[in-house]
C-alpha positions, 0 to 999 in steps of 0.5 A: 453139594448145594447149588445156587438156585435163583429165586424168584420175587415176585414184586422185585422184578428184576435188577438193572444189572445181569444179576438176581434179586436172590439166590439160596445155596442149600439153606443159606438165602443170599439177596443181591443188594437191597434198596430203598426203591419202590418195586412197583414205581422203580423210583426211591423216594426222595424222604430219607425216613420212608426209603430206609422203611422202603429198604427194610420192607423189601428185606422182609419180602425177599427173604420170606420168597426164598423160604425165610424168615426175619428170624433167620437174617444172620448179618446185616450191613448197612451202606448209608451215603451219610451216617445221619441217616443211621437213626432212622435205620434204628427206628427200623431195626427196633420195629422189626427186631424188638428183642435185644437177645434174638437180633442179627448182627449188623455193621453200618457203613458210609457209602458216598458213592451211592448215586442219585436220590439212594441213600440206602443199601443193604447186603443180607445174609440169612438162613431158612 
């Protein structure tokens, strides 16, 4: 039977909450939320456009330090605080899945309880 291991990430320090940046279960990679913060400064920018790159930048580097790949990102859902921001979610998504027949599949929902300047979120599921 698989187990839990927690991973490591070197450049996502930690989560202000007692839980991990990621844990794999076998081959499954299973990241605790992802935002749009600046690991280095703790903060998110107040531009919409750069936090939501921000947020898939430390998709890629989270999933790539428990094994992965982008290849391998099964599911992605989306927590926006306000649905406009979905277009600069696509520019993104474009970027890094360019492929219209190798993509994850994705939900994106309105999130109005994200706090402060977040208005990204995202819950990833992915295998090595």
């Amino acid at each position: 039977m698989a187990r839990r291991k927690v991973v490591e990430v070197r450049e996502h320090p930690g989560h202000r909450n007692p839980i991990p940046v990621c844990v794999t279960l076998g081959d499954l990679i299973l990241p605790s939320v992802i935002g749009g913060m600046n690991p280095k400064t703790g903060k998110a920018s107040p531009d919409p456009q750069k936090q939501v790159e921000q947020a898939f930048f430390n998709m890629k580097e989270i999933v790539e330090a428990a094994g992965g790949t982008t290849g391998g990102i099964g599911k992605i859902i989306f927590y926006l605080q306000d649905m406009k921001y979905r277009d600069f979610v696509n520019v993104e998504w474009l970027k890094m899945f360019p492929n219209e027949n190798d993509r994850p599949a994705r939900h994106v929902i309105k999130a109005e309880h994200l706090t402060g300047n977040t208005i990204i979120q995202m819950d990833v599921i992915a295998s090595r």
